[in-house]
N, C-alpha and C positions, 0 to 999 in steps of 0.2 A: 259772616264776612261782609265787609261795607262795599258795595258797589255803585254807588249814587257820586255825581257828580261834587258833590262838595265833600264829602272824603278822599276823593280821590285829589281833589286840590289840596286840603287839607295836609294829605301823605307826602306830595310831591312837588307842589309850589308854595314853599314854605320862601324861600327866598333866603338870601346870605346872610347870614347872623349878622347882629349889630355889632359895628366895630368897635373893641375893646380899645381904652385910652392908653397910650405907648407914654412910659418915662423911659427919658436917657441920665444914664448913672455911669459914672467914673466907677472902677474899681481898681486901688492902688492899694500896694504894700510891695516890700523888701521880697527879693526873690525868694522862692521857698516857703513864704507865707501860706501857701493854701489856695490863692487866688483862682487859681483854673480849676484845681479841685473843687472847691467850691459851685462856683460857675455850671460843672460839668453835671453835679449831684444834684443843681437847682433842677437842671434841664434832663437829669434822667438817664446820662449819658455812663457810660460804663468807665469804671476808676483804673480801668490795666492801660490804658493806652495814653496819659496823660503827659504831655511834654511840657514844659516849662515854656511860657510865655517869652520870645526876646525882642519882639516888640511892641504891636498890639493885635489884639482880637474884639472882636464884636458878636456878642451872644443875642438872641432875642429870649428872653425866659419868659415863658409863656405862663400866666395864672388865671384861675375864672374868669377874672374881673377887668387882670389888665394885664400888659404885657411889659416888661421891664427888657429896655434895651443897653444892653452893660457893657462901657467899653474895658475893659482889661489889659491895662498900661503892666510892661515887664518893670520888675522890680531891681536890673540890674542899674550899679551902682552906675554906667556910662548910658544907662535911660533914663534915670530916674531925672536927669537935668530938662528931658523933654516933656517931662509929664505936662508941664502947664500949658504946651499949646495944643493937648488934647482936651480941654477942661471947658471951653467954650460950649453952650449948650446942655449943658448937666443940669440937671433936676436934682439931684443928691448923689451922695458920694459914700464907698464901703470902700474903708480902711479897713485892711486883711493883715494883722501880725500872730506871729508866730509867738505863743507864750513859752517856747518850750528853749527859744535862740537865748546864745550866750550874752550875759549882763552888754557886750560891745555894739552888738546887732540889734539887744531894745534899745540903744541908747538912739543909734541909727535910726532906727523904724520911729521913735519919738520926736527925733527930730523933724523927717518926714511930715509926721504928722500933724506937729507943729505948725509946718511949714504951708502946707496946704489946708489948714483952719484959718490961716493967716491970708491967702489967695483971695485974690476981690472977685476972682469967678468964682469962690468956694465958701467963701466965708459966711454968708447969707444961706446955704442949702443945709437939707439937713444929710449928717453923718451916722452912718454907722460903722461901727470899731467893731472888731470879730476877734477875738483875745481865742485863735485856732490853734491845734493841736493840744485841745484839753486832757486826751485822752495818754498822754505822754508821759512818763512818770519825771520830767523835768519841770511838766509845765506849773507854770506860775498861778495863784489865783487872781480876778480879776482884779481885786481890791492891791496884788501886788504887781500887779499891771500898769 
C-alpha cells in the first residue's frame, strides 16, 4: 500500500477531466419516426416510458470523446412549420423517418427533408438520414427509401 506523498496526490488531486468538445445537432422527422426513441437508447434511458415529442427537447448524449447536444423538434404536422427557427446554431442535423409509414407519409417525410437540405442554416452541415423501424416487416429497404 502507497503511502508517500505523491501517491496520495496522484489518487486524489487529479483534478476535473478535460472538457469534452459539445456539438449542437437538430433532430427532425415526422411524428412517430423514432426520434425520442432514438435519443433515449443513445442516452441509456429506458424504452417503456417514452412519450412523443410535441414540441421540443434537449438531450446531452454523452460519448468518450464528446458530448452531442440534440435538439429534438416534434414532428407534428402544426410544428413542423416552426422547425426552422430552432436550426440557428446546429452543427449537423439527423433526419429520423420511419421506413415502415404509408407511401403518403414517405412522401411527407421526403418533402421535409427536402426542405431542410434546402435551409441556408442547414444546407452546408452534415446530415444524417436514419431509414428507422427496420425491424418491421413493412419496412422499406434503404435503396427504396
Amino acid at each position: 500500500f502507497c503511502f508517500s506523498w505523491q501517491c496520495f496526490k496522484a489518487l486524489c488531486c487529479k483534478g476535473p477531466p478535460p472538457p469534452r468538445p459539445e456539438y449542437d445537432l437538430v433532430c427532425i422527422g415526422l411524428t412517430g419516426s423514432g426520434k425520442t426513441s432514438l435519443l433515449s437508447q443513445l442516452c441509456s434511458e429506458s424504452p417503456e416510458n417514452i412519450v412523443s415529442t410535441t414540441g421540443f427537447s434537449i438531450k446531452a448524449v454523452p460519448f468518450q470523446n464528446a458530448v452531442l447536444n440534440v435538439k429534438e423538434l416534434g414532428g407534428a404536422d402544426t410544428i413542423r412549420k416552426y422547425w426552422s427557427r430552432y436550426y440557428q446554431g446546429s452543427q449537423g442535423v439527423i433526419f429520423v423517418l420511419d421506413s415502415a409509414s404509408s407511401e403518403d407519409d414517405l412522401e411527407t417525410a421526403r418533402n421535409e427533408l427536402h426542405s431542410a437540405l434546402q435551409h441556408p442554416q442547414l444546407c452546408t452541415l452534415p446530415f444524417l438520414i436514419l431509414a428507422n423501424h427496420q425491424d418491421k416487416p413493412a419496412a422499406r429497404s434503404v435503396q427504396e427509401v
